[in-house]
N, C-alpha and C positions, 0 to 999 in steps of 0.2 A: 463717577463710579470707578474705585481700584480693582482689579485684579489681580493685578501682577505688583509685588512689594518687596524688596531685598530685607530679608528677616533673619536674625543669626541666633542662636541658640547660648542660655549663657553657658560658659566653659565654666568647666570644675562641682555644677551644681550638686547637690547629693538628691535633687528632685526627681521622680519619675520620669523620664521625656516628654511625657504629653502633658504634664503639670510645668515643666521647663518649658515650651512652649505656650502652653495658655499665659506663661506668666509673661512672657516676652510681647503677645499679642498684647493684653491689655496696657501695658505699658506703652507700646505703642497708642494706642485709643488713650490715653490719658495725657501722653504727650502731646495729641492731637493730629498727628502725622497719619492715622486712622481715622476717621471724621465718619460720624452716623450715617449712616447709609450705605458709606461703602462696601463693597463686594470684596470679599477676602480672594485669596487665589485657591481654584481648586486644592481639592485632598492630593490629588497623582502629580498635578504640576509641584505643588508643594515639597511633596515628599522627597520628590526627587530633586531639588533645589536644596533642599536640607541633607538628603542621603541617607533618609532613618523611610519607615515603611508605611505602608499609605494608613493601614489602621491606627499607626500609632497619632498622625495626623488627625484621622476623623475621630478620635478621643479625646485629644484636645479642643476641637472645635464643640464634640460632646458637651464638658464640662465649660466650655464659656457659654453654653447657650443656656445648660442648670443655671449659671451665675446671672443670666441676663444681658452680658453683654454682647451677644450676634446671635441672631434669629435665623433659624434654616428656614428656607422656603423650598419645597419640592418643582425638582424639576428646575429650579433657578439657581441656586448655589448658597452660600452662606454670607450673610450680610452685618454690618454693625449694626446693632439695635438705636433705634432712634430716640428710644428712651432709654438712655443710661443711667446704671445706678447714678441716685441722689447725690454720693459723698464722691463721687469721680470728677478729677480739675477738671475734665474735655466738658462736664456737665454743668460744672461753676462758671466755667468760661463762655459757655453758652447763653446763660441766665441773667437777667438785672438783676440787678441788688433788689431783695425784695420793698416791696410795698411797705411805709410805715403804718397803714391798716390793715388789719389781721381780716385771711377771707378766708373762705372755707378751703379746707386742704385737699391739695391736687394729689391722689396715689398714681402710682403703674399700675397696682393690682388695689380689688380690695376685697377679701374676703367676707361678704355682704352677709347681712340676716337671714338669707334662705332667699332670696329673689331670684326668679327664671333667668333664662337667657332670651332676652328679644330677638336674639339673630333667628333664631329657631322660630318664633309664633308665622304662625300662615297668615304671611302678611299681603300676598296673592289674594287671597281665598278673600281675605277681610276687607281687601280693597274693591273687589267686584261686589261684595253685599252690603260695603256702604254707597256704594254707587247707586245700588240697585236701590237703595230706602231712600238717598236725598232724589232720585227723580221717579218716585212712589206717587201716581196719585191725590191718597192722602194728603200726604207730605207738605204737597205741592199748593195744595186751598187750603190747610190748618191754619183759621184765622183767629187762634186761642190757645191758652196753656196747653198741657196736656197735663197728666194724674201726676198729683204728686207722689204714689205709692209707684211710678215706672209706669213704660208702656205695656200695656196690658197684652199686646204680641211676648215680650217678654218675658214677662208673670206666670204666661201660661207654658211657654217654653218649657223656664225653671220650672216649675210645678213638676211636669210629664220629666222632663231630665233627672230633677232629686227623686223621686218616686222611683223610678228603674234604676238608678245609677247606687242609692243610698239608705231606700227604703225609707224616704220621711214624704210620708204623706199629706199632701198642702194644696191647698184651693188655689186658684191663682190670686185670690182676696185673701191668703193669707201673708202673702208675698211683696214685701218691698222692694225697691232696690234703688241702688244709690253709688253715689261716685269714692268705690271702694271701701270695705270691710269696716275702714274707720268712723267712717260716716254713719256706717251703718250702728255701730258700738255706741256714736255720742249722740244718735237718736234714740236709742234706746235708754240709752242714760239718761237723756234729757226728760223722756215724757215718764219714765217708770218709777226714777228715784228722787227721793226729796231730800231737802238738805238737811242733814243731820245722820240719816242713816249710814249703815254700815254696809262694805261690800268684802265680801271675803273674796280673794286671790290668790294664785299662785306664787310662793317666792322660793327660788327665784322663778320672775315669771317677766310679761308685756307691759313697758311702760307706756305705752301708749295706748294700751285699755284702760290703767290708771290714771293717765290723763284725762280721759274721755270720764270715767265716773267721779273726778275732783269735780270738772268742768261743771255737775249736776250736784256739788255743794256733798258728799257723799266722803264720809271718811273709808279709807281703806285698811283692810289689817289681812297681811299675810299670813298663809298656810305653806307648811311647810311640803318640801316634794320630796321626794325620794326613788328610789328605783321601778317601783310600781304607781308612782302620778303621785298625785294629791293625797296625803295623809286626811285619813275619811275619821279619823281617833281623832285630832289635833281640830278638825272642822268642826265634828260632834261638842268637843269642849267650847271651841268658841261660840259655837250657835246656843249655849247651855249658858253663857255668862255674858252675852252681850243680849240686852233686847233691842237693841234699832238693827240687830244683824236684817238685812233685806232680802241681796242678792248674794249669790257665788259664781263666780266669773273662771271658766276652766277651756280649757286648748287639750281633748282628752287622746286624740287620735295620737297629734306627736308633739309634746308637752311642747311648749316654747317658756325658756330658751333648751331643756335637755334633750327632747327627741323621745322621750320616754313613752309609752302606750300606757294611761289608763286601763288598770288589770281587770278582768272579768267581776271579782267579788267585788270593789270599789266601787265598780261603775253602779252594779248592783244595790250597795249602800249607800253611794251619794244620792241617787233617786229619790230611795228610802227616806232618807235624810230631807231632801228639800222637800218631801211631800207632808213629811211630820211636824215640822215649823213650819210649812206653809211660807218658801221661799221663792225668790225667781231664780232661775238656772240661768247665765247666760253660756252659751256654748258655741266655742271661739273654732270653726274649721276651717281654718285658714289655708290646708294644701292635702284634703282629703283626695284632689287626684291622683298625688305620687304616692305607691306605696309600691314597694318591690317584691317584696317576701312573703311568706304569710297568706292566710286568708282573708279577706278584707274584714273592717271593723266598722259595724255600723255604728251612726252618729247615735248618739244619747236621744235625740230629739227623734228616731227611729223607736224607742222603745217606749214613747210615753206620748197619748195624745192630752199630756195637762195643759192649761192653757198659761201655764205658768214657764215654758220652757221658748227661750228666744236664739232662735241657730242662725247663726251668723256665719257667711261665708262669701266668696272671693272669685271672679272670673280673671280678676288680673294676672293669677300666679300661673291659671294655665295659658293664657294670651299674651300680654306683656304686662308689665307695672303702670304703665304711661297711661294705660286705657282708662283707668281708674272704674273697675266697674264693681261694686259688690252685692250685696243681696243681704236681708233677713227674713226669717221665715218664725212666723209667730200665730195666737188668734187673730183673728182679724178686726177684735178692737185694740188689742194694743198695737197693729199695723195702722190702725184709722189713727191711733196717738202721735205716732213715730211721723204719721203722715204728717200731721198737724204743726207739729214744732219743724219740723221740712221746708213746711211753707213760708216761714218767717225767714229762713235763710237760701232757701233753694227753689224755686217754685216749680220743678221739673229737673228730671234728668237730661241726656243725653239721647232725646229721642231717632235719630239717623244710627247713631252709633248702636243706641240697643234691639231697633228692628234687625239693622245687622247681623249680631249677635244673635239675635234670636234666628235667623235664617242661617249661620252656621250652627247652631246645636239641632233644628230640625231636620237639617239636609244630612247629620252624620258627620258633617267634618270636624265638630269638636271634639267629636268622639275617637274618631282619626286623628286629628293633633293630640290628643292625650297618649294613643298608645304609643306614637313613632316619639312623644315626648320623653315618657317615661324609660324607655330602651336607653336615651342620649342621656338621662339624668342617673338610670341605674348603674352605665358604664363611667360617667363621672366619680359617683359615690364609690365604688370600685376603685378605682385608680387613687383617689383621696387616702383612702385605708389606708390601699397599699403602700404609697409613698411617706404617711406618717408612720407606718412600721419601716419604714428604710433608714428615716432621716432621725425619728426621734427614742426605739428602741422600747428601753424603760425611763425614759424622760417625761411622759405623758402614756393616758390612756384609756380607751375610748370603747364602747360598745355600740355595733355595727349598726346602725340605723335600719329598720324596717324599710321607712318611707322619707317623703319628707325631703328638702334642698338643702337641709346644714348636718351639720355632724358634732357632738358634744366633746372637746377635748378636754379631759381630767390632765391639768400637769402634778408631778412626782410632788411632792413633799421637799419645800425650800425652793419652788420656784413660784415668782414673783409673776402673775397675767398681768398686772399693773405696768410695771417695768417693762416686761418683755414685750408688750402693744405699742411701748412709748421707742423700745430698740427701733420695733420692724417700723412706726412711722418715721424713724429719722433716713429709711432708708426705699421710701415711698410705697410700704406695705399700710397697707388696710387691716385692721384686724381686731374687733371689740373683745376686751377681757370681761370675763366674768363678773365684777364686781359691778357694770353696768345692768345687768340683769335684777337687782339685788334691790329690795324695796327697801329696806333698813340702810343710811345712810351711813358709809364707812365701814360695810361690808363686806370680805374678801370672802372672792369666789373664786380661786386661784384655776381656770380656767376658760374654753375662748369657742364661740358657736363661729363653726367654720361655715359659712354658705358656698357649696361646691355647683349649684346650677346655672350662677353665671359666667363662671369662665371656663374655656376649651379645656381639653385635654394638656396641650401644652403651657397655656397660661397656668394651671393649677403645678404641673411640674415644676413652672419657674419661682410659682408663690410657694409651694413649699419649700423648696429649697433657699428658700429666701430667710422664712419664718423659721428656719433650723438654725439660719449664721448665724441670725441675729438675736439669738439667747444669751442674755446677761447673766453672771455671774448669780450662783445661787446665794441668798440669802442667809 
């Protein structure tokens, strides 16, 4: 660990001083003479060793740490960051040459689809109530399967939780569950739809719902979205000229990928709509916990007890992603379906894990992780805004998300989310452009869903500032 470093300032620059210094630091780190990890010298001792004034110091170390290269730590001092940008020789010199098998890419940051932050899940809490189920009893003589529609502690849980929490009212016979959302998606697909028919979707919308209804031999044809969800005109005409239309597949609370809310009269009409052709609803709620603003919006599956309506939802987005836990809530014959094709691949859940689970959402502490969650996700989503109005101006433009872990960036007119994805990976930014969202192949969406709930406050400072440098030339 350095502290103390003879650093000279270059002469004659026409740069700021504390940009003449930032640039002198990094140049050291690139020379190597700075090496990851080490501790820079104090701001005071600094100062004075250069003869210029301690703020202008702690401005410089400011702007190396926007850049990525030295991390502050409170209360300990300022350090070289140990992941250095990608294109830095200190970082070339460090690395083999890579691999001549391509493997999945390593980021610093990656600005995810909307997933949580595991750091935050009450991993305390979750560790004494799976404790408490593997030396249960039960547990303990279970000399047989268990349901494959979940543990029925469970079932009932979720039941009593969506009732009070969402207003969708459910037996616990009407309640699956299964190892995460998607699971949940391609049992439904499997037991409901046949091959040949038709699912209408959201575009741009979830390729992995559409995976899930190819998976069940099922063609898919996109609905167009716009500012208010799903275009319910554009649905009405397809459901008029296609007859194998079956299902409509919709995310109405905060559209994925835009964030958008399903508008009052829509939701209204799509109802209307699936009950007039007598179609299945699936209705995709994937992070009905985070909402910030607003008054809450009940699930579609709140407004209708048809038996045609199949809600689909997630315990992982408020616990961690790793748990894989999700849930459908439907009749209870097409749960006896969903059960059925289950068995052939799954013969049970995760029974320790979901008595758990269920002993935190009756004890209240789910309920408690939710509120202290949404506080940490709203001050993220906050601080995101505000640093793509710093960095990006009128380059890009965005309306403030309600709820919900990502945030929809529109970029200007003549920038390229293709390009600009491929800049920020060259420089170990994570970051999907729009065109991935896009069910028509070769489709430019010339924008980029930022997932701001997994990384801190500071990591998101350093990813924007990142995803700002590294914008190519416009088009």
């Amino acid at each position: 660990m350095t502290r103390q470093i003879l650093l000279e300032l270059e002469k004659d620059s026409a740069k700021p001083i504390f940009l003449n210094l930032a640039s002198v630091i990094i140049r050291e780190i690139e020379r190597g003479r700075l090496k990851p990890g080490a501790a820079l010298p104090g701001t005071r001792s600094l100062s004075r060793s250069l003869g210029i004034h301690r703020n202008t110091v702690d401005a410089a170390y400011q702007e190396l740490v926007q850049q990525g290269w030295v991390v502050a730590r409170p209360s300990q001092g300022t350090f070289v960051a140990q992941d250095l940008p990608d294109n830095s020789p200190a970082r070339s010199r460090e690395r083999p040459p890579p691999a001549p098998v391509v493997a999945a890419r390593r980021f610093n940051f990656v600005f995810s689809d909307g997933t949580p932050d595991a750091r935050i899940s009450p991993r305390a809490e979750l560790a004494r109530a799976f404790r408490r189920a593997l030396s249960a009893p039960a547990f303990l003589r279970g000399s047989s399967y268990g349901d494959p529609r979940g543990s029925i502690t469970l079932r009932s849980a979720l039941s009593t939780y969506l009732g009070s929490e969402r207003g969708v009212a459910a037996d616990p016979n009407d309640v699956i569950t299964t190892r995460g959302s998607q699971m949940a998606l391609f049992l439904a697909a499997r037991a409901l739809i046949r091959p040949g028919d038709t699912v209408a979707v959201e575009d741009p919308g979830y390729p992995m719902a559409w995976s899930a209804f190819r998976s069940a031999g099922a063609n898919v044809s996109g609905v167009e979205v716009d500012e208010h969800g799903i275009s319910i005109e554009r649905l009405a005409a397809l459901a008029e000229k296609e007859p194998r239309l079956r299902a409509v597949y919709v995310t109405p609370h905060h559209q994925y990928p835009t964030t958008v809310a399903l508008s009052a009269p829509r939701r209204l009409a799509l109802l209307e709509l699936v009950h007039r052709h007598n179609l299945l609803l699936f209705e995709d709620d994937y992070d009905h916990e985070f909402r910030f603003d607003g008054h809450p919006i009940l699930p579609l599956a709140a407004s209708t007890q048809s038996a045609s309506v199949v809600y689909i939802g997630s315990l992982s987005k408020l616990l961690a992603p790793g748990l894989r836990l999700g849930y459908a809530v439907a009749s209870s014959k097409i749960v006896a379906r969903m059960a059925n094709v289950r068995e052939a691949i799954d013969r049970q859940g995760d029974v320790p894990l979901e008595h758990a689970v269920a002993s935190l959402i009756l004890d209240g502490e789910l309920r408690r992780h939710g509120r202290k969650s949404r506080q940490i996700y709203q001050a993220r989503r906050d601080l995101l805004a505000e640093l793509l109005r710093k960095h990006f101006g009128d380059l890009a433009h965005f309306e403030l998300p309600t709820g919900g872990l990502a945030l929809w960036l529109r970029l200007s007119k003549g920038a390229s989310s293709d390009k600009w994805s491929a800049s920020a990976a060259a420089v170990g930014l994570g970051v999907t452009p729009g065109s991935k969202f896009a069910l028509r192949q070769r489709s430019t969406i010339d924008a980029f869903r930022l997932g701001y709930g997994n990384l801190s406050e500071d990591e998101l400072t350093r990813a924007v500032a990142t995803l700002a440098r590294c914008r190519p030339p416009r088009r």
